[in-house]
N, C-alpha and C positions, 0 to 999 in steps of 0.2 A: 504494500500500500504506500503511496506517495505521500507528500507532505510538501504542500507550496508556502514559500515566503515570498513578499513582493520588496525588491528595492526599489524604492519613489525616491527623485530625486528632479529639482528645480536649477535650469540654468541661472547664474548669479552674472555674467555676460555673456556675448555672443559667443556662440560656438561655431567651429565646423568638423563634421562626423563626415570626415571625405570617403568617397568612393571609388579614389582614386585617378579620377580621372577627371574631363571637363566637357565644356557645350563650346563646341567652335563658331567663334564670333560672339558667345555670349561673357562666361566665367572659364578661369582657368583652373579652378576646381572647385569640384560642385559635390553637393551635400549627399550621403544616403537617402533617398526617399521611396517611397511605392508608388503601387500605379494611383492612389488616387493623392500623389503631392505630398503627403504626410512623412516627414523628417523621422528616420530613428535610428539608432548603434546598435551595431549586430551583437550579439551573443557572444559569440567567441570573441570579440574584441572588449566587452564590457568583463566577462570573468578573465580576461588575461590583466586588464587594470587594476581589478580585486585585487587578483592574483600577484601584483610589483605589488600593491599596497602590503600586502602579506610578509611577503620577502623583506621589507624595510621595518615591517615590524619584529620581525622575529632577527632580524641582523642585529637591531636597537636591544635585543633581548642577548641576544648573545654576547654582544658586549659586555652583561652585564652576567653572562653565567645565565642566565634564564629560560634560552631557550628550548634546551632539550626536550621537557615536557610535551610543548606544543607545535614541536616540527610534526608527529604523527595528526595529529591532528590540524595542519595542515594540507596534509597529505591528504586525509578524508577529503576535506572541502572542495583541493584545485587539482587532486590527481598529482605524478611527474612527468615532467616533459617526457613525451614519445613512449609512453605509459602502453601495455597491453591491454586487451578489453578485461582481464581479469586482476589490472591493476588502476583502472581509473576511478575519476574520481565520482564519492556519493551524488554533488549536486550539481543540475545542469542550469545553464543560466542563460532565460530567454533573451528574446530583445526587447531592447528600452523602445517603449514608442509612448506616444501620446496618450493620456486616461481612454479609457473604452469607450464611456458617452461620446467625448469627441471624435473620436473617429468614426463611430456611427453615425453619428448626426453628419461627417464629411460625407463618407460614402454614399447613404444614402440623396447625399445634395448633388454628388457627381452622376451618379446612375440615375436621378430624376433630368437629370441635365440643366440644375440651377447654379451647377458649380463645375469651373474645369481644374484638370490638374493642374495649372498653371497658376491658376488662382488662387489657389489651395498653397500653392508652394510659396508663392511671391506673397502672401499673407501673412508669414510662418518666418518669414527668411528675408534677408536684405545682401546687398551685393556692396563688399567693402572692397577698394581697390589702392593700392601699395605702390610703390616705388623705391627701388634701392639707391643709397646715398654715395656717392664719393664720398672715400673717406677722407682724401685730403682737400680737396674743393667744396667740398658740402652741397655739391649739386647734384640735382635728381643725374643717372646715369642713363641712358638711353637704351630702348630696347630692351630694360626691365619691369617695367607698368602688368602688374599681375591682377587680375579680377579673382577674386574668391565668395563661392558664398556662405552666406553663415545664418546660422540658427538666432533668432533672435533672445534675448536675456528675458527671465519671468518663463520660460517653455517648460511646463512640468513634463516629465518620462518615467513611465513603471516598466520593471521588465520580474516576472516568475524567475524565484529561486524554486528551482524543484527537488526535492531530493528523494532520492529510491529507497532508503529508510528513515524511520526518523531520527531526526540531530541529536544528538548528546547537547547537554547542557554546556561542554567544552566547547562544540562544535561550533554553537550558539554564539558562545561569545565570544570568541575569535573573530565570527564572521562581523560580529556587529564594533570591534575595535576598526575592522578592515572599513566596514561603511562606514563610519567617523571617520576614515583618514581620507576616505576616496574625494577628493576637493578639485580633479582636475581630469577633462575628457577631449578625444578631439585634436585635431590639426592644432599647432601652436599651442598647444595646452601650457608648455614653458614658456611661453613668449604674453601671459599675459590673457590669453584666451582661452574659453571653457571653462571657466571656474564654476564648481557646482557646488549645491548641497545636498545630502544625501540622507536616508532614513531607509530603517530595515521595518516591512509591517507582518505581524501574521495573517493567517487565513481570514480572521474571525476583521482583519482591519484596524485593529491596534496599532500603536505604535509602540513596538520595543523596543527600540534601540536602545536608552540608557539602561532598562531594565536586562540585559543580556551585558552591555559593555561593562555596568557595575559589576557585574560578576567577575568580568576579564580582571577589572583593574583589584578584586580584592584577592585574587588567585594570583596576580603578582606582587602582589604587597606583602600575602602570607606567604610565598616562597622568600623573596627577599630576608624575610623577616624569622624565616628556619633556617637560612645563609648562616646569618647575620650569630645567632646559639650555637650553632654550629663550631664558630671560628674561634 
């Protein structure tokens, strides 16, 4: 039996979730979307962010002697790279899209034909455009003018954590230290763009996040703190 968690999470500025590629003559790279315009980050790129977020926490941990505990139970969560099917990981993690009403309410305005995808997109999205500097002249440099588009700031996205058994309370809280760190998605996400904020809910629509992170933070406070009698 499964067990779905939802990560909701709000753009704090513009984003772009590229798809690698562009529209010639229009952007030089343009956004993930579907057929009906609606913006959203795939799956496997949304748990592989978890997933750095993870790694930098349990590095943070080892530094300090902490992490051995909770590398297995990383391992549950994100699997290891190039993992076999009978070594992957518990939970799958859908795509981030838009809350469900809203996308109902789209689709059905595009299939009525009161809405096209164009519309829908350019609704959602705005076209920022760049130029690279001389570094010693401080003039724009020519034949660099780049279109990119981007997801506008305020854009809520939920995407299903699913998991094939249920979580451990460890499991739990790891994941929900990992959604407190996840702060950044996205093309240029170091440069300034993507900044997000994020929350872990369960089935029932709660919000757990600190009620699972407190747990993280009091399981490192009491290892710490058995260190510490130890020495």
């Amino acid at each position: 039996m499964t067990t779905t968690f939802w990560l909701k999470f709000i753009l704090k500025s513009d984003a772009t979730f590229g798809r690698g590629d562009g529209v010639a003559g229009a952007v030089d790279s343009e956004v993930q979307h579907d057929a009906y315009g609606l913006p959203y980050l795939g799956g496997r790129t949304l748990k592989g962010l978890l997933g750095e977020e993870c790694a930098n926490i349990l590095f943070a941990l080892e530094c300090q002697g902490q992490a051995h505990p909770w590398k297995d139970v990383a391992k549950r969560l994100f699997g290891n790279p190039g993992s076999q099917d009978t070594d992957q990981s518990l939970m799958h993690v859908g795509d981030a899209r838009l809350p469900e009403n809203l996308r109902q309410a789209v689709r059905q305005g595009v299939e009525r034909g009161e809405l096209t995808r164009e519309q829908v997109l350019h609704s959602l999205t705005a076209i920022r455009r760049q130029m690279a500097v001389d570094a010693k002249t401080g003039a724009p440099r020519k034949e660099t003018l780049r279109a990119t588009r981007v997801i506008l700031r305020e854009t809520p996205f939920e995407a299903a954590l699913t998991f094939l058994t249920d979580p451990t309370p460890d499991d739990l809280a790891l994941l929900a230290a990992c959604v407190k760190a996840f702060r950044r998605a996205g093309t240029g996400r170091n440069r300034g763009r993507g900044e997000v904020e994020a929350w872990l809910y369960d089935a029932q629509g709660r919000d757990v996040t600190n009620e699972h992170f407190t747990r993280f933070q009091q399981a490192i406070e009491q290892e710490a703190k058995n260190e510490s009698l130890d020495l």
